[in-house]
BAVOVEX-951136 format. One record per atom (N, C-alpha, C): residue number from 1; atom name; z negated, y, x. Coordinates in Angstrom, 2 decimals. Layout:
N
  seq  atom       zz       yy       xx
  NUM    CA        Z        Y        X
...
This chain:
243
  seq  atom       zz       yy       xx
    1     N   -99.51    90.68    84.47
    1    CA   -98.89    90.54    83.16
    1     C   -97.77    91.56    82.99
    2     N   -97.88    92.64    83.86
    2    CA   -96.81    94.08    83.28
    2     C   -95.90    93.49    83.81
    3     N   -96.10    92.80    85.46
    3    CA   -94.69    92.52    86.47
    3     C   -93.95    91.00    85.80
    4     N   -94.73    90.40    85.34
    4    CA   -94.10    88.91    84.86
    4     C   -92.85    89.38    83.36
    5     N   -93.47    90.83    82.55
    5    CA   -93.50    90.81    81.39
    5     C   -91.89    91.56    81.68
    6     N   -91.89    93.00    82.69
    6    CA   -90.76    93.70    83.22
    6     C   -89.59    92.42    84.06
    7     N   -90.25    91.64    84.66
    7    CA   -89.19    90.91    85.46
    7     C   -88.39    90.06    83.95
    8     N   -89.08    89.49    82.71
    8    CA   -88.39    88.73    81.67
    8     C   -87.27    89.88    81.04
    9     N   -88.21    91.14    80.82
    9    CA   -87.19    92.05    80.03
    9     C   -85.86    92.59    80.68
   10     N   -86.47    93.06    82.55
   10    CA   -84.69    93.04    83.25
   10     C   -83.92    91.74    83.10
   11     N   -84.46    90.33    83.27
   11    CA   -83.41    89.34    83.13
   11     C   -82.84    89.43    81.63
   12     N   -84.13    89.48    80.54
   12    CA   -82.62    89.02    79.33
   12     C   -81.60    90.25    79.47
   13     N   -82.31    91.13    79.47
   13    CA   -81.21    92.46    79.43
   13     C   -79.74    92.05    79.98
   14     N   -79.68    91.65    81.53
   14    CA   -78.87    91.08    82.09
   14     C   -77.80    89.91    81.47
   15     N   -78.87    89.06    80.76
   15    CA   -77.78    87.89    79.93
   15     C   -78.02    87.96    79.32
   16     N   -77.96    89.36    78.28
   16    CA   -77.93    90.07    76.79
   16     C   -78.84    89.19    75.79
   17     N   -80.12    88.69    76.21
   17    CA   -80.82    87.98    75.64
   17     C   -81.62    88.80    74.57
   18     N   -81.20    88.40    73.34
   18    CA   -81.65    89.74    72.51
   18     C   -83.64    89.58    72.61
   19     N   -84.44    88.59    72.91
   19    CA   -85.45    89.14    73.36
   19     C   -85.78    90.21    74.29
   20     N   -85.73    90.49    74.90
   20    CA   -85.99    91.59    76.14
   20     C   -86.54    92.80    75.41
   21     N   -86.21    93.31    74.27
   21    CA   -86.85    94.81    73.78
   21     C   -88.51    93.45    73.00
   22     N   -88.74    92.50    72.76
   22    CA   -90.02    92.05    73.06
   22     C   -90.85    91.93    74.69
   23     N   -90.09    91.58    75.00
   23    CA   -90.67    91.43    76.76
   23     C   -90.98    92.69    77.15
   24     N   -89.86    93.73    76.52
   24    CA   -90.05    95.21    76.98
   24     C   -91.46    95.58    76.41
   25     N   -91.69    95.35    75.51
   25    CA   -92.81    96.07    74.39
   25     C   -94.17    95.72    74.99
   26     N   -94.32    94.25    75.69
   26    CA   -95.19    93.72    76.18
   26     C   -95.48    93.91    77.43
   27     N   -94.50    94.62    78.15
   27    CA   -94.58    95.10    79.73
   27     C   -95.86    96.50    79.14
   28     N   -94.75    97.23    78.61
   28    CA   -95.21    98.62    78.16
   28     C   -96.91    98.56    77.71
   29     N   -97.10    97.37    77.22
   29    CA   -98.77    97.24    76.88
   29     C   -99.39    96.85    78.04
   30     N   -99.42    96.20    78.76
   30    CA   -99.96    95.47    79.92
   30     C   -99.62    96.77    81.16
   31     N   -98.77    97.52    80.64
   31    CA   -99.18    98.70    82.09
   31     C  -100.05    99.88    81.37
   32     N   -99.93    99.55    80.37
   32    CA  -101.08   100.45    79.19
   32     C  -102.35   100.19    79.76
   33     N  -102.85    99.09    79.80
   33    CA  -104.29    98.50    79.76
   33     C  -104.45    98.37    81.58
   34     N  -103.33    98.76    82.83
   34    CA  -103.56    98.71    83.67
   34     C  -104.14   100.32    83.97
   35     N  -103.39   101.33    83.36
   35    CA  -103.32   102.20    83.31
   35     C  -104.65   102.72    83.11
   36     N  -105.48   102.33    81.70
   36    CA  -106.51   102.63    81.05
   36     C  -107.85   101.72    81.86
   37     N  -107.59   100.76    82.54
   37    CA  -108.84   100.43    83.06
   37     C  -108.87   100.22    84.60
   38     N  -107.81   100.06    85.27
   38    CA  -107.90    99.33    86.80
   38     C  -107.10   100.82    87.97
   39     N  -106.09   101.46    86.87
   39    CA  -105.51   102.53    88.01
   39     C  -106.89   102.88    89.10
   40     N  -105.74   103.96    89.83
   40    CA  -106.73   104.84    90.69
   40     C  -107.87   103.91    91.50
   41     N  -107.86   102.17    91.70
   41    CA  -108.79   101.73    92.42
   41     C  -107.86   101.42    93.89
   42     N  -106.85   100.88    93.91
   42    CA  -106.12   100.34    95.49
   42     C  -104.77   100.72    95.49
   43     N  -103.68   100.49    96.26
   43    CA  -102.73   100.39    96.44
   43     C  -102.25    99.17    96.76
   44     N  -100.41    99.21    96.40
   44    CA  -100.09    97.88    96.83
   44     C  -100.25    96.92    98.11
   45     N  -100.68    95.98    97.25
   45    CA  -100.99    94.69    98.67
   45     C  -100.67    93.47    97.83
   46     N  -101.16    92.34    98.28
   46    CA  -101.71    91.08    97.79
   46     C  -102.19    90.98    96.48
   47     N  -103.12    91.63    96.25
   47    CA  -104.26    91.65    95.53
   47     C  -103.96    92.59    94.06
   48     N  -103.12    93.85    94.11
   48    CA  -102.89    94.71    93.45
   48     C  -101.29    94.95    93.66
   49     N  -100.34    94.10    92.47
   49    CA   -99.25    94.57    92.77
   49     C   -98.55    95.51    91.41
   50     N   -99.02    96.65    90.96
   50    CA   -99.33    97.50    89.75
   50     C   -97.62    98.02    90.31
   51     N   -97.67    98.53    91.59
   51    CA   -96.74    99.21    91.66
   51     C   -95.29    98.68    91.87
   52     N   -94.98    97.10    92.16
   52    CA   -93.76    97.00    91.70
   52     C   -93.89    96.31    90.17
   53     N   -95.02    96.19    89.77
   53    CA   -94.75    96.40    88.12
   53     C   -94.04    97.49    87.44
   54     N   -94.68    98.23    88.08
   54    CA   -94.21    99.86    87.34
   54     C   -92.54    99.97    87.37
   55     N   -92.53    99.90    89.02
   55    CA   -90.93   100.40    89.55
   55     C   -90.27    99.27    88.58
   56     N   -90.13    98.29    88.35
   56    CA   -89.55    97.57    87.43
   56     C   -89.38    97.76    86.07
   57     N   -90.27    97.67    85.52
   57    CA   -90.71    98.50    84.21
   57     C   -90.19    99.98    83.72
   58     N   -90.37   100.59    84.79
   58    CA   -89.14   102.08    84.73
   58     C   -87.56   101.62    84.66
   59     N   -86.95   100.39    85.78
   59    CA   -85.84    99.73    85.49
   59     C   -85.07    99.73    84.15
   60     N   -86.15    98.57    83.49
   60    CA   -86.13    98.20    82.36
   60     C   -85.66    98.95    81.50
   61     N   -86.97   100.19    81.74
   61    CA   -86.57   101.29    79.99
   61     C   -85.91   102.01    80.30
   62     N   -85.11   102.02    81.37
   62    CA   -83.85   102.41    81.12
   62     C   -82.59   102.11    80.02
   63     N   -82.55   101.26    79.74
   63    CA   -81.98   100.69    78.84
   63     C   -82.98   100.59    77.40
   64     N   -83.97   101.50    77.21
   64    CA   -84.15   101.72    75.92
   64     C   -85.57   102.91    76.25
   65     N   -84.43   104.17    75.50
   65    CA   -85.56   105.22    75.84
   65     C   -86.60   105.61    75.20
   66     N   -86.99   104.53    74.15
   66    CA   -87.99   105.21    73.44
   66     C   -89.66   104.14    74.16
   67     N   -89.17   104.28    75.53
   67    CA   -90.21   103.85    76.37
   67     C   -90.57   105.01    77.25
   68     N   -91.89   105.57    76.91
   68    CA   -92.02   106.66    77.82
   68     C   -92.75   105.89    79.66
   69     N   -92.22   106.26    80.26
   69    CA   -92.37   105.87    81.60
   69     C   -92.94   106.95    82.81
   70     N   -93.27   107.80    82.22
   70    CA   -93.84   109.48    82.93
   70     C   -95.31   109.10    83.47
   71     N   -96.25   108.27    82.48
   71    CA   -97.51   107.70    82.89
   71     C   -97.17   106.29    85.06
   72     N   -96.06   105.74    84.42
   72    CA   -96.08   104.86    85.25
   72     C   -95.48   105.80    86.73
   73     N   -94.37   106.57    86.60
   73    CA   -94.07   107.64    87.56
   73     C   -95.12   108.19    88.62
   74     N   -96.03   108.57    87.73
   74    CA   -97.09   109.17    87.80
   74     C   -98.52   108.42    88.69
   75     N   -98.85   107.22    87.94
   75    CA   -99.20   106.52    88.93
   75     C   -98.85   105.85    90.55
   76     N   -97.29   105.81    90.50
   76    CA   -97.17   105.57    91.83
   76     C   -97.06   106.66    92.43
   77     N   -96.74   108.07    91.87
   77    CA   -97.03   109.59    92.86
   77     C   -99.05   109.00    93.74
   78     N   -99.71   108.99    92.54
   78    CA  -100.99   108.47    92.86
   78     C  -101.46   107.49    93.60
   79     N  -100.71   106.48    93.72
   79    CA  -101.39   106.01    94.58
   79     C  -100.63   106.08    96.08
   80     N   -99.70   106.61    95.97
   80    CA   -99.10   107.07    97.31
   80     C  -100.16   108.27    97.69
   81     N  -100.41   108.88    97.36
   81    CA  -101.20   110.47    97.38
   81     C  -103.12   109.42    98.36
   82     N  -103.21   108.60    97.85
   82    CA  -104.33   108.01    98.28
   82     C  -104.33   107.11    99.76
   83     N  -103.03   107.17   100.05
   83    CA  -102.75   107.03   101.32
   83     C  -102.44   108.01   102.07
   84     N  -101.82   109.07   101.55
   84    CA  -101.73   110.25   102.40
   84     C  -102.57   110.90   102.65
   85     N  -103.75   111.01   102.08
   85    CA  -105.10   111.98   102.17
   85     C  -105.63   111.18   103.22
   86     N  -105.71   109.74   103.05
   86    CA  -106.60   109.27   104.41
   86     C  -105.77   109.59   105.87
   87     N  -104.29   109.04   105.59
   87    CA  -103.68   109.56   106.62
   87     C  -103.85   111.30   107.31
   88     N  -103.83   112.03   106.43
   88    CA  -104.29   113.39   107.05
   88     C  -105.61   113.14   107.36
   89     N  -106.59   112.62   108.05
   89    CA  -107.39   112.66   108.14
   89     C  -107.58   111.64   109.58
   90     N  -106.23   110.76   109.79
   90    CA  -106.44   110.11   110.83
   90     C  -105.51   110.69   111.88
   91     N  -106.07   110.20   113.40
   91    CA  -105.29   110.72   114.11
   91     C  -104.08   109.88   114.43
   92     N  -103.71   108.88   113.86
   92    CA  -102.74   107.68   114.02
   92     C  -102.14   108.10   112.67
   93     N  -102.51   108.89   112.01
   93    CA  -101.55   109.44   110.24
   93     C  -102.02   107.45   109.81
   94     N  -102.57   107.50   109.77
   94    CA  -102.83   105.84   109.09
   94     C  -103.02   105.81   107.20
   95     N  -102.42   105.58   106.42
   95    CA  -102.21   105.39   105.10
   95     C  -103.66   104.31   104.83
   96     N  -103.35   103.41   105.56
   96    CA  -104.26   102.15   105.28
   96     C  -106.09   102.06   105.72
   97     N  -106.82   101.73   105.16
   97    CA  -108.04   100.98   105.82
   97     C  -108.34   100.44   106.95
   98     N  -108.36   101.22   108.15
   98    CA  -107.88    99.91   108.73
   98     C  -109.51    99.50   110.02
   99     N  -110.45    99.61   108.78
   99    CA  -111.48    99.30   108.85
   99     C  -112.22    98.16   108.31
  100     N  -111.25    97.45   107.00
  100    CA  -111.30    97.00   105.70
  100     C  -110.28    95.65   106.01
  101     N  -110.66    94.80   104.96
  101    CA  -108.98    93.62   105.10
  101     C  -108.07    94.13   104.76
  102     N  -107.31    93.40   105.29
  102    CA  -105.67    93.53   104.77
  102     C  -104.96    94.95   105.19
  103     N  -105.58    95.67   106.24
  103    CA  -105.25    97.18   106.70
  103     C  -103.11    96.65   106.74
  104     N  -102.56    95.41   107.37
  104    CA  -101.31    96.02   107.91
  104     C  -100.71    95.36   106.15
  105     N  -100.74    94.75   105.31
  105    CA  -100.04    94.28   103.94
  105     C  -100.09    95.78   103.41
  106     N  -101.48    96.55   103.66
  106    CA  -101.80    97.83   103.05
  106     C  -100.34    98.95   103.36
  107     N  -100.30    98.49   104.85
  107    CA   -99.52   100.24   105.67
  107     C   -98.53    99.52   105.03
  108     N   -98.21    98.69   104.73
  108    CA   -96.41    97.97   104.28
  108     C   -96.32    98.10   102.95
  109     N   -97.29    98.28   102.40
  109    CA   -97.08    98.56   100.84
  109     C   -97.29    99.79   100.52
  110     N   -97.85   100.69   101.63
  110    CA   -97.53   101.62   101.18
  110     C   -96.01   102.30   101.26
  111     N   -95.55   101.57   102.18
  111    CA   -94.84   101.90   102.86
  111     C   -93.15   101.70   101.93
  112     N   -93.90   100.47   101.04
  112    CA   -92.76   100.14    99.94
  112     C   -92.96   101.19    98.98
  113     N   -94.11   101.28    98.68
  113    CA   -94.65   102.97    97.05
  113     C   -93.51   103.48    97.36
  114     N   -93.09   104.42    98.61
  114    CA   -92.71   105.67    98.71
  114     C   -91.20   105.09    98.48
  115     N   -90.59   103.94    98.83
  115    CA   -89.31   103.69    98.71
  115     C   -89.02   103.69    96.87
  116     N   -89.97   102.49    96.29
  116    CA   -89.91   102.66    95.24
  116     C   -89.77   103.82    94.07
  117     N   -90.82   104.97    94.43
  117    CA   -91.06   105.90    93.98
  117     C   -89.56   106.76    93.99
  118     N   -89.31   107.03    95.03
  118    CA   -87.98   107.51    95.67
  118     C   -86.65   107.09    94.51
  119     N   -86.97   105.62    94.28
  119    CA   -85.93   105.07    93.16
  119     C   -86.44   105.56    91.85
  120     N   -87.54   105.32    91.76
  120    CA   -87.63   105.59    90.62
  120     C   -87.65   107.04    90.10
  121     N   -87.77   108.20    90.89
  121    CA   -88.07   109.56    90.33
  121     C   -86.22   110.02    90.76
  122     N   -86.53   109.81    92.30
  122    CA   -85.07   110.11    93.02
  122     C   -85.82   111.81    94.02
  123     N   -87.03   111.82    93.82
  123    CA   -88.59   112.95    94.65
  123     C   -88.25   111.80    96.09
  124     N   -88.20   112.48    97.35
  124    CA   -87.93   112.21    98.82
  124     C   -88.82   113.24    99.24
  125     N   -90.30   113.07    98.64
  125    CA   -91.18   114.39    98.95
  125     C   -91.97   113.00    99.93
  126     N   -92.51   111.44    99.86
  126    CA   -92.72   110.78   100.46
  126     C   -92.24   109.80   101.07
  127     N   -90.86   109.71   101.78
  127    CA   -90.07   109.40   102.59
  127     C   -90.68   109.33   104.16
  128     N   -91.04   110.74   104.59
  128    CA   -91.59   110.81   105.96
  128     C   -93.30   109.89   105.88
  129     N   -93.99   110.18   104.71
  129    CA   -95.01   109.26   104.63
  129     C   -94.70   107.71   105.18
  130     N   -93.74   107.71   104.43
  130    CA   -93.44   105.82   104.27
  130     C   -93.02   105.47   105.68
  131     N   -92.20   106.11   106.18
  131    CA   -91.29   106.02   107.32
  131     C   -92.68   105.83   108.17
  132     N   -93.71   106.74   108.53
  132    CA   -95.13   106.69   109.29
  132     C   -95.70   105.57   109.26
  133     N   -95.74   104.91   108.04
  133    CA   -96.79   104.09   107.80
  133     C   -95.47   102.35   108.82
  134     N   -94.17   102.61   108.41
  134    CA   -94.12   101.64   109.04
  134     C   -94.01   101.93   110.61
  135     N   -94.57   102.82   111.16
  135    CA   -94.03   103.11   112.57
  135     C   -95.76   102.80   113.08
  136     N   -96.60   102.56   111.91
  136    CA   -98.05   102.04   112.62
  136     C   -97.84   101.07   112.48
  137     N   -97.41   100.10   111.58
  137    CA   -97.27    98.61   111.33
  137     C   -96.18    98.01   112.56
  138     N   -95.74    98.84   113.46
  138    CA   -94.60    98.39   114.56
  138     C   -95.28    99.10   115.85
  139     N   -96.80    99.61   115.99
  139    CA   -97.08    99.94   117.04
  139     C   -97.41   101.31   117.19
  140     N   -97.56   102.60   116.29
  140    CA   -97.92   104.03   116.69
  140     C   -99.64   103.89   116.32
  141     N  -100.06   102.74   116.16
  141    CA  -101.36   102.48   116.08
  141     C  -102.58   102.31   117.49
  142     N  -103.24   102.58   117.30
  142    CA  -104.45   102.63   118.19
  142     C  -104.34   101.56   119.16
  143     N  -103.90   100.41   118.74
  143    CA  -103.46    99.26   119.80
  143     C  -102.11    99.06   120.58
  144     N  -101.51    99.62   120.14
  144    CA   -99.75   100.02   120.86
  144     C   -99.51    98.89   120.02
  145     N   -99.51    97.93   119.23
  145    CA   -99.61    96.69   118.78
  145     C   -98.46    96.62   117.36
  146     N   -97.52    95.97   117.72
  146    CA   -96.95    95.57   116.62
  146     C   -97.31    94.50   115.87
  147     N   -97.87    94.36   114.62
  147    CA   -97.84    93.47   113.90
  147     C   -97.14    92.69   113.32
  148     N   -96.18    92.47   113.42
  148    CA   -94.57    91.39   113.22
  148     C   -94.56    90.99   114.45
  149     N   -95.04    89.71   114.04
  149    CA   -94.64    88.65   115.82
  149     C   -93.04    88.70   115.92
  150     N   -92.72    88.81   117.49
  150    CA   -91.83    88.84   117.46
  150     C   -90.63    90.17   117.53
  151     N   -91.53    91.21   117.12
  151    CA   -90.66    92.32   116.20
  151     C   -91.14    93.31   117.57
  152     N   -90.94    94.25   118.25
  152    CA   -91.21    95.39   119.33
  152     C   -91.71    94.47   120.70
  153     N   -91.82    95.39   121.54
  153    CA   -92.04    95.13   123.09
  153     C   -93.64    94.49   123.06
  154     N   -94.62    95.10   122.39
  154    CA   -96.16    94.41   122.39
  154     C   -96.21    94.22   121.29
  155     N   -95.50    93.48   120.89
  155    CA   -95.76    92.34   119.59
  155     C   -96.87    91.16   119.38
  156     N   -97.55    90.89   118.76
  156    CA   -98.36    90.15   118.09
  156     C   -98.23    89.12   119.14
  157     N   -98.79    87.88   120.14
  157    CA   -98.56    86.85   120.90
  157     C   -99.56    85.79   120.61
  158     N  -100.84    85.74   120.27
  158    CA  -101.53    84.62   119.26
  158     C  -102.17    84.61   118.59
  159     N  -101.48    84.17   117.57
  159    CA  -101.61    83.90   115.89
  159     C  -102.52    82.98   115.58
  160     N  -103.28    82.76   114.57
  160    CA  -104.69    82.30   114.39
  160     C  -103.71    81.12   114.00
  161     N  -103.14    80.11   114.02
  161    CA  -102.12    79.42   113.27
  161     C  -101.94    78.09   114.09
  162     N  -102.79    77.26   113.25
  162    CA  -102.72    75.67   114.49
  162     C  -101.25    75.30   114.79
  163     N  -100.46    75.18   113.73
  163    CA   -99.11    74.62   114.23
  163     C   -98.39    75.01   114.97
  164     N   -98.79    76.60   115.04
  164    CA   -97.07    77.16   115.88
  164     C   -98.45    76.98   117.47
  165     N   -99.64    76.96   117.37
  165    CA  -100.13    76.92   118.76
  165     C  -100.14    75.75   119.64
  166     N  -100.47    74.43   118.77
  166    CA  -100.35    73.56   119.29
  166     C   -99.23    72.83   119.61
  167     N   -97.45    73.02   118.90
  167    CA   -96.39    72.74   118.87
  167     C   -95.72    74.24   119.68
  168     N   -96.11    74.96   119.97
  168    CA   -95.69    75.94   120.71
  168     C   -94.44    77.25   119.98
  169     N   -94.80    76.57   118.66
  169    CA   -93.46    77.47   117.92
  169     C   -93.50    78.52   117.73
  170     N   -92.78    79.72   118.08
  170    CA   -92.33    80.55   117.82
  170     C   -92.71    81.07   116.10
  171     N   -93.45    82.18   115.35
  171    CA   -93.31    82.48   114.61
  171     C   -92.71    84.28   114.03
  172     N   -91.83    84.09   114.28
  172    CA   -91.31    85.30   114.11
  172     C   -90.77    85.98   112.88
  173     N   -91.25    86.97   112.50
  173    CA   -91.31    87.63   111.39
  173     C   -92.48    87.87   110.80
  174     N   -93.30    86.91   111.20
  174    CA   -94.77    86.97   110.79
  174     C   -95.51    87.78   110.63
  175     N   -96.39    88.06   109.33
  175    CA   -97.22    89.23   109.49
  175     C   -98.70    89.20   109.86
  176     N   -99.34    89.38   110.62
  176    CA  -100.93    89.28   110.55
  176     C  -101.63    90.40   109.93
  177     N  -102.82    90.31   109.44
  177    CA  -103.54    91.03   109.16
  177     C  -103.87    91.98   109.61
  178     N  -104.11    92.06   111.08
  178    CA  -104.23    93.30   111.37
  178     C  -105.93    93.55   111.96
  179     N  -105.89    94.96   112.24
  179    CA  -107.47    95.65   112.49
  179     C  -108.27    95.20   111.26
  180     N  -109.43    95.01   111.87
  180    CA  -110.44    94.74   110.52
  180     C  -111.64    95.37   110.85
  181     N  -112.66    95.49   109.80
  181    CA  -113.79    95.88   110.06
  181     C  -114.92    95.36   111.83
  182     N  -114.95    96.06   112.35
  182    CA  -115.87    95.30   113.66
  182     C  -117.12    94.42   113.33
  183     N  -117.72    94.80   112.42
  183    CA  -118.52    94.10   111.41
  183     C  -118.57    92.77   111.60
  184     N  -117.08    92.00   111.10
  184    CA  -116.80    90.94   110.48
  184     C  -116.69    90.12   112.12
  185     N  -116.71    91.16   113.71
  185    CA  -116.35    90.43   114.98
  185     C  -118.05    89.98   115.71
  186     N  -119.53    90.19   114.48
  186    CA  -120.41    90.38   115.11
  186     C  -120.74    88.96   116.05
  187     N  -119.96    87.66   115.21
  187    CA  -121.03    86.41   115.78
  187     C  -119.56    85.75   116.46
  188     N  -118.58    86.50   117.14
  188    CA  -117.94    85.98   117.99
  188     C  -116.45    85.94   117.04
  189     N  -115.92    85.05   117.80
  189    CA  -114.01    84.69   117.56
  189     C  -114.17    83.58   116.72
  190     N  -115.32    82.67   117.06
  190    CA  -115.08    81.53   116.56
  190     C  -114.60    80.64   117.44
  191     N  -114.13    79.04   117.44
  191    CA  -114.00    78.66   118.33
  191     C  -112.11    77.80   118.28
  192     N  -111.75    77.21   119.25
  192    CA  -110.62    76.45   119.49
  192     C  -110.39    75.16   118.57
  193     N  -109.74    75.33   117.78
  193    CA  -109.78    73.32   116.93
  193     C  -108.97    72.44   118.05
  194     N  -109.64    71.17   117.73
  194    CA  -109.09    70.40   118.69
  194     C  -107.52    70.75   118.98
  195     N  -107.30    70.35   120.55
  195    CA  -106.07    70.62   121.07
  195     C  -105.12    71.90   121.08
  196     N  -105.85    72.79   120.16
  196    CA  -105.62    73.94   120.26
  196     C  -105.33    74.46   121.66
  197     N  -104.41    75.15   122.18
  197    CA  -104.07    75.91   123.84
  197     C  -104.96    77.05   123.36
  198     N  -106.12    77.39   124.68
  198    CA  -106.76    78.85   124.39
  198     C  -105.47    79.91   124.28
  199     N  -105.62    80.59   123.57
  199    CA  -104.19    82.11   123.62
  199     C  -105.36    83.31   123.32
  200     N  -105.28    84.23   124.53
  200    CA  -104.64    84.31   126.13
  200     C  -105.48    83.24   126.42
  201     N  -104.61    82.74   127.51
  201    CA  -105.11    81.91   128.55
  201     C  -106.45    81.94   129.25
  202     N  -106.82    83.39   129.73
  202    CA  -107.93    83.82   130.63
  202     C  -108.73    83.88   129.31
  203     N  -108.79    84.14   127.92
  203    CA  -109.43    84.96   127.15
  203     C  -110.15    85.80   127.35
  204     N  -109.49    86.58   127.76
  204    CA  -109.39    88.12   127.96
  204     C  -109.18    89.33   126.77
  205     N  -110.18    89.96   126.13
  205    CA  -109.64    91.15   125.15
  205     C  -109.32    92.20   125.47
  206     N  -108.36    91.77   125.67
  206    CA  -107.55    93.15   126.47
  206     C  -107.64    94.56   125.79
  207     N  -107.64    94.69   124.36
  207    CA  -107.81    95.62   123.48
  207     C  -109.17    96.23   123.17
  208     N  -110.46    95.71   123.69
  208    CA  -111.68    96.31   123.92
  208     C  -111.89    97.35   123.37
  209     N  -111.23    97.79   124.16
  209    CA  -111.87    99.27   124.89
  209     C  -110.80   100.39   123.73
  210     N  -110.41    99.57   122.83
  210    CA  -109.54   100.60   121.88
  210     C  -110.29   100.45   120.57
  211     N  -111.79    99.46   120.86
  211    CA  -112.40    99.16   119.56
  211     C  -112.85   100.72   119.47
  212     N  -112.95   101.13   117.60
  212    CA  -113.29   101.93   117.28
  212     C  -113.36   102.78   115.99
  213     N  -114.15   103.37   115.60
  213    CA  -114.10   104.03   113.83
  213     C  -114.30   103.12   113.15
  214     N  -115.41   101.78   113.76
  214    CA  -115.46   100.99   112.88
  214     C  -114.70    99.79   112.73
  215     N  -113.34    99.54   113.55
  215    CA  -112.64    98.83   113.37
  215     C  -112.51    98.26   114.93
  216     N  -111.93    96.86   114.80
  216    CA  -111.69    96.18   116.05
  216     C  -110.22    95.35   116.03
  217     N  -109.68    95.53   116.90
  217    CA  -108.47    94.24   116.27
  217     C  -108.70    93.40   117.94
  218     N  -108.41    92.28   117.58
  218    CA  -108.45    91.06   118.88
  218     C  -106.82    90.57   118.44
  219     N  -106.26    90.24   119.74
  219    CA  -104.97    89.49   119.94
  219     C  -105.46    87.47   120.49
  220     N  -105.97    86.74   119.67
  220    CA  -106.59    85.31   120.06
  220     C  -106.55    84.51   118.79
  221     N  -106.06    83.48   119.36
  221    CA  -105.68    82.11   118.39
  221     C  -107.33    82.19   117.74
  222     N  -108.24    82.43   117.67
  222    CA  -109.17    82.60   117.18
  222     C  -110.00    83.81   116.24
  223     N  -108.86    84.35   116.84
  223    CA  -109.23    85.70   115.86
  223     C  -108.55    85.53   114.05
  224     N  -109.54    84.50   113.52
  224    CA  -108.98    84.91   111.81
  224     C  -109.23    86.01   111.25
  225     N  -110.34    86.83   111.70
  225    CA  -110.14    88.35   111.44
  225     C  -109.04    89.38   111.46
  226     N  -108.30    88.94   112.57
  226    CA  -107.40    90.29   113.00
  226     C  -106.03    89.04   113.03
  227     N  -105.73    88.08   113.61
  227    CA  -104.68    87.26   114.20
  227     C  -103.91    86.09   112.83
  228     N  -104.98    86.05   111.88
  228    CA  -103.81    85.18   111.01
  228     C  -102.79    85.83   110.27
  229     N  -101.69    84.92   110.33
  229    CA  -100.78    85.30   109.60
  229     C  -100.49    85.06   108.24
  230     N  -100.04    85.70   106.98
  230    CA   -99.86    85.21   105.79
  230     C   -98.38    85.34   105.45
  231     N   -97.83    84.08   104.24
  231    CA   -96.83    84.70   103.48
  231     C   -96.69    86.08   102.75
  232     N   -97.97    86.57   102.43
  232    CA   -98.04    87.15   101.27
  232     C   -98.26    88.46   102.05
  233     N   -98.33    88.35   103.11
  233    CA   -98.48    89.86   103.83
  233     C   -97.01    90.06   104.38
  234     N   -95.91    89.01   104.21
  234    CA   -95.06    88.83   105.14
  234     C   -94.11    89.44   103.73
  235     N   -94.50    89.06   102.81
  235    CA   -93.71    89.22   101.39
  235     C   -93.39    90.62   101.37
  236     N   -94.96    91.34   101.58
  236    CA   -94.78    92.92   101.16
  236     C   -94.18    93.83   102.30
  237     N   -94.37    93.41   103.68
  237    CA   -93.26    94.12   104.61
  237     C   -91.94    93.43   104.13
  238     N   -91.23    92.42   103.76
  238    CA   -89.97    92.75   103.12
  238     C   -89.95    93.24   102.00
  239     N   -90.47    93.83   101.10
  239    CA   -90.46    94.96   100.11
  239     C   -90.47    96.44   101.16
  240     N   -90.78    96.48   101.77
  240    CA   -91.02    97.54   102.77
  240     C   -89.67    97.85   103.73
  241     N   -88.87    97.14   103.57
  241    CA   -87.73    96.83   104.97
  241     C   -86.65    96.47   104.25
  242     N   -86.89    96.22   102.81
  242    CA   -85.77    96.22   102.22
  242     C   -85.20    97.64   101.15
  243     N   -83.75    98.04   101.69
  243    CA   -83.08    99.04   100.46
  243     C   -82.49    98.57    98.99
C-alpha cells in the first residue's frame, strides 16, 4: 500500500495533478503502520518490498516538507545493518540466508538497500556492503557459482524450466534461487517431466562436496530447490544493477 500509494504521489507530482499531496498523505500512513507492526522482520525480496516503498516515498516528500521521512531513512539504515551482521559472521561476507528460500533475490536486494539508501541519505557508509553482496550473487560464493544464467565463466547451466530444456533455449539473464536449506534436498531432486533432456547429462553433483552450514545448492533441471528461475527474482537484481 506505501509503494502503490508513493508511486501515485511521484506521478501526479510529475503531471501537476493536484491530488498527489492526498496520495502523499496516504503513502505517509501505510509506511506508518509498516513501520509500527511488520519493520525489523526481512529485507528486500519478493515477499517484502518496504524498502523501495520507502526510497520512493522519501522521493516524493521532497516536494512537500512537512513529511517527516527520518523514520523511513532509518529503516533502510536497518535493514541493511541485518545483512551486514550476518555477513560478518560468514566466511563468504554473505548478507543473505543462504540456508533459507530465496537466499540469491535476498543478496540482490540487499544489494539494491545500499544503492537506494545511498540516494536517499547521500551516507556511502554501505556501498562496499552492496558491492559484496553482488560479487556472491556472480560467484564469491561457496559454489564458485554465478546465479545469472548466462552472466560469468560458471554460470548457472540447468534451470528447473521445461521450455528452455526441452526447446534448448538459452535463458539468459535469469535469476535462480539459489542455495537452499539441505533439508528441503532430503527425498531427492525429484524427477524428469516427460521429454525433458537429463541436465547434466551424467547427473552428476558436481557441487557435493561444497554442501554445507546447512545449505546445499544442486546445478539440475530438477533441482526446484536451488535451479528455478523467477521473474520476480530477476526483477530485484535489476533494481540491484541499475543506477
Amino acid at each position: 500500500m506505501e509503494l502503490g500509494a508513493a508511486e501515485l504521489a511521484l506521478a501526479a507530482q510529475r503531471l501537476k495533478d493536484p491530488r498527489a499531496g492526498r496520495w502523499l498523505k496516504l503513502a505517509s500512513h501505510w509506511a506508518g503502520e509498516y513501520l509500527a507492526h511488520e519493520a525489523g522482520g526481512d529485507t528486500l525480496n519478493l515477499y517484502d518490498v518496504s524498502a523501495l516503498a520507502h526510497a520512493d516515498l522519501i522521493r516524493a516528500a521532497r516536494a512537500d516538507r512537512r513529511v517527516d521521512v527520518t523514520a523511513l531513512k532509518n529503516d533502510l539504515r536497518a535493514q541493511l545493518e541485518i545483512g551486514v551482521q550476518r555477513a560478518a559472521k560468514d566466511p563468504f561476507g554473505a548478507g543473505a540466508q543462504y540456508d533459507n528460500f530465496d537466499a540469491v533475490p535476498h543478496a540482490f536486494g540487499l544489494a539494491a538497500t545500499a544503492r537506494l539508501y545511498e540516494r536517499a541519505t547521500g551516507d556511502r557508509r554501505y556501498d562496499a556492503f552492496g558491492a559484496g553482496q553482488l560479487n556472491w550473487t556472480f560467484g564469491a560464493n561457496p559454489w564458485g557459482v554465478s546465479f545469472m544464467i548466462g552472466v560469468g565463466e560458471t554460470a548457472k547451466r540447468c534451470p528447473h524450466h521445461q521450455i528452455a530444456n526441452i526447446k534448448g533455449v538459452p535463458l539468459t539473464g535469469a535469476v535462480v534461487n539459489g542455495p537452499n536449506s539441505e533439508d528441503l534436498f532430503t527425498d531427492g531432486l525429484g524427477d524428469n517431466l516427460d521429454n525433458m533432456a537429463p541436465c547434466p547429462a551424467d547427473g552428476v553433483d558436481r557441487f557435493g562436496q561444497f554442501t554445507g552450514r546447512g545449505s546445499r545448492y544442486v546445478d539440475d533441471v530438477r533441482s526446484w530447490q536451488a535451479s528455478e528461475p523467477a521473474d520476480d527474482f530477476a526483477a530485484i537484481a535489476v533494481y540491484a544493477l541499475t543506477r
